[in-house]
TIKOLDO-802922 format. One line per 4 residues: number of its first residue (from 0); their letters; for each residue x, y, z of C-alpha. Coordinates in nm, 3 decimals, m for minus. Each point is the difference from the previous one (the first is absolute). Example, Ala and Ser with C-alpha at 12.3 -4.5 7.8 and 13.67 -1.06 7.14 Angstrom:
0> AS> 1.230/m0.450/0.780 | 0.137/0.344/m0.066
# end
This chain:
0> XXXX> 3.964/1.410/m0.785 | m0.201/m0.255/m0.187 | 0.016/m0.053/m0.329 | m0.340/0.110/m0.163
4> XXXX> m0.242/m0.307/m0.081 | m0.106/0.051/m0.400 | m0.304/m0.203/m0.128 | 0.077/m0.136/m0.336
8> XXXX> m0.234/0.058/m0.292 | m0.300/m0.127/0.100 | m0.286/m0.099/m0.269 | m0.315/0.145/m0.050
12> XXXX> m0.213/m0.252/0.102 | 0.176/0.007/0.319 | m0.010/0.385/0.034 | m0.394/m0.114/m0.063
16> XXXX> 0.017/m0.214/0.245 | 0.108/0.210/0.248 | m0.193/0.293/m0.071 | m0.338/m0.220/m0.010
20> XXXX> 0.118/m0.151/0.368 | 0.052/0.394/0.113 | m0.356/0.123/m0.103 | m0.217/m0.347/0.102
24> XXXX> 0.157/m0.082/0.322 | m0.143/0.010/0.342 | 0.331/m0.066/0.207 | 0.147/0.304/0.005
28> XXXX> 0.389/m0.159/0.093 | m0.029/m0.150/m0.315 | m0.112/0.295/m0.167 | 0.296/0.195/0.118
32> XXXX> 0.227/m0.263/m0.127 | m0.163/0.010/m0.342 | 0.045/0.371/0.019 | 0.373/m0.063/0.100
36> XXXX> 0.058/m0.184/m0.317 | m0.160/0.219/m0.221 | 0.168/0.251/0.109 | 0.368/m0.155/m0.066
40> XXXX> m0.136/m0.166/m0.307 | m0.171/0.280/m0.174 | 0.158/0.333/0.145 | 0.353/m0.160/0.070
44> XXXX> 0.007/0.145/0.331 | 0.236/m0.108/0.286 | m0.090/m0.159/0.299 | 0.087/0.302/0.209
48> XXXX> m0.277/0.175/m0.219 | m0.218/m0.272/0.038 | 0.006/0.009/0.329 | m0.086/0.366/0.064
52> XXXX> m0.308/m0.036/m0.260 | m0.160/m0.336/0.207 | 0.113/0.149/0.298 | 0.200/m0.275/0.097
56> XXXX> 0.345/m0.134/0.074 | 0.293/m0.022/m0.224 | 0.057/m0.319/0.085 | m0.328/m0.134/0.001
60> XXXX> m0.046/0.105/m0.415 | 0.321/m0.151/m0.053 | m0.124/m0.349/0.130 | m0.292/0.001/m0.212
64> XXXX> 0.126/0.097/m0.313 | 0.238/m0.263/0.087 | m0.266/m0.218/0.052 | m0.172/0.067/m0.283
68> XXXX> 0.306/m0.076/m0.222 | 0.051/m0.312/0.155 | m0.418/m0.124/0.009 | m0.207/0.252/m0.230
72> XXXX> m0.326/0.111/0.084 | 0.003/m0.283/0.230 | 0.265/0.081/0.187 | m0.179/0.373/0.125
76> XXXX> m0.283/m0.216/0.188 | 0.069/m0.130/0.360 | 0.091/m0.359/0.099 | m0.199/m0.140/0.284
80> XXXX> 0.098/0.010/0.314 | 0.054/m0.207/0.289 | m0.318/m0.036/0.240 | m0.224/m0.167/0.243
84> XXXX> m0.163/m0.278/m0.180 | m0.375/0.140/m0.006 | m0.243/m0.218/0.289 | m0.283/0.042/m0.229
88> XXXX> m0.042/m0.288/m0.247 | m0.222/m0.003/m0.332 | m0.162/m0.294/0.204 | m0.060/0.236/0.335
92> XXXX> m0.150/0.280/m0.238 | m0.203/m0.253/m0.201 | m0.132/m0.152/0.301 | m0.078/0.400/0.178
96> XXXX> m0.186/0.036/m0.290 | m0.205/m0.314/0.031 | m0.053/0.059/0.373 | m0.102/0.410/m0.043
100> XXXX> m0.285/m0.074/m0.232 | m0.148/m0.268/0.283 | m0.224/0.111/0.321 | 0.170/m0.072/0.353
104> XXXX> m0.240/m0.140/0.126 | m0.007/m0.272/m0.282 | 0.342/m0.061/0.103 | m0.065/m0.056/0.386
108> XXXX> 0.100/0.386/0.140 | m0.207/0.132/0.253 | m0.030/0.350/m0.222 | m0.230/0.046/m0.341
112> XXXX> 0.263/0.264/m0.167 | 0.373/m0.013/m0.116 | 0.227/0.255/0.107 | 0.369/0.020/m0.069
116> XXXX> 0.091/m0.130/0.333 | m0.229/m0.266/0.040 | 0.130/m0.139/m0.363 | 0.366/0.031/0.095
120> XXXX> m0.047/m0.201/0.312 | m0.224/m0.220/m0.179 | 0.254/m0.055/m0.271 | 0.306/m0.037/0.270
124> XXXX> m0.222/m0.279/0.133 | m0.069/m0.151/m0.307 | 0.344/0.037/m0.176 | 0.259/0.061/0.297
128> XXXX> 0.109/0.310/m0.195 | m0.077/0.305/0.220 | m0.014/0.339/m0.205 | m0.150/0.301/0.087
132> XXXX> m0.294/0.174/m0.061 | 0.102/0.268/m0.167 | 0.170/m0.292/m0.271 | m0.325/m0.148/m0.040
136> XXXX> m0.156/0.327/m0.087 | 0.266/0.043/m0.287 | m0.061/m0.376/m0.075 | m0.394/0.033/m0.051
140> XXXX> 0.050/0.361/m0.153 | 0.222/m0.126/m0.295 | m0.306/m0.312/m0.031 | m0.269/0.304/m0.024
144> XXXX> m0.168/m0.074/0.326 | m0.030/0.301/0.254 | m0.075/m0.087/0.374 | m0.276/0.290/0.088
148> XXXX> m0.138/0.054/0.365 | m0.310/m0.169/0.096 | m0.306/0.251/m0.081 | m0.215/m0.062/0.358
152> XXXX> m0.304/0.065/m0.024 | m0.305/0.022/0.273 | m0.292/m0.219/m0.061 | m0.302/m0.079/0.287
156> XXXX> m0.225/m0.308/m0.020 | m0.279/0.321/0.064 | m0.253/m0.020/m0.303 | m0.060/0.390/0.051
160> XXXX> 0.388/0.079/0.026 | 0.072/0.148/m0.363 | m0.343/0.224/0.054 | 0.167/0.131/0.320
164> XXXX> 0.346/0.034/m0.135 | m0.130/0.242/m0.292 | m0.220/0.162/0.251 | 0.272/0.030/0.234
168> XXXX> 0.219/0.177/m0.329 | m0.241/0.237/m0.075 | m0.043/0.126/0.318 | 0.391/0.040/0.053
172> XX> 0.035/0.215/m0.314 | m0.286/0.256/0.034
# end
């Protein structure tokens, strides 16, 4: 059996701390590991307890309270993790940004209207980095610019055609 972890007396600007990280934060794993500490520090409860209140593993309170001996408050938060370098460069979005708020047309394409296909092969051309459409859309979302669908509309070069369009109207509805 392991020997029961005890926190030591901890301070009350740390049990502050603590509580103020519990009640304003929006990640909820460190949440529960604020609650974790709390817990030990304020109720003295075990780990074993602990566990059944969060709803999590023995083990897993015993590493954070650990943890939190060792680091602090710092020490609840995760460390980064390993990862695929991101393709998308401050440069790329600055220059998606630039290029969305041009016409096509201005640029040499044989269309008049962005859509998020078009600009991801026009940016793979441009940049060599090929992303996908759905990336863009995140991309241009987080800038405040929304792609909508072209509203078509049917015109004639008739003089008479909006008199025969409303006539046409009011003759469908009565």
């Amino acid at each position: 059996m392991r020997p029961p972890i005890r926190l030591p007396e901890i301070s009350p600007e740390a049990i502050a701390e603590l509580d103020q990280m519990y009640r304003t934060t929006r990640n909820v794993r460190l949440r529960m590991r604020a609650q974790m500490v709390l817990l030990a520090a304020e109720q003295h409860l075990l780990a074993p307890e602990i566990a059944k209140i969060v709803r999590s593993d023995e083990q897993t309170v015993r590493n954070w309270l650990k943890r939190y001996q060792a680091e602090g408050t710092a020490g609840l938060t995760d460390v980064p993790r390993p990862g695929v370098t991101p393709k998308v460069t401050p440069e790329y979005r600055e220059q998606l940004l630039k290029i969305v708020r041009q016409r096509p047309r201005s640029l040499g394409r044989p269309y008049s209207l962005w859509t998020l296909q078009r600009l991801a092969d026009y940016m793979a051309e441009q940049t060599g980095i090929r992303i996908s459409a759905v990336t863009v859309r995140v991309y241009l979302k987080a800038a405040g610019i929304v792609l909508s669908r072209p509203q078509h509309k049917i015109t004639s070069p008739d003089p008479e055609y909006e008199v025969k369009k409303r006539r046409l109207k009011t003759s469908e509805t009565t």
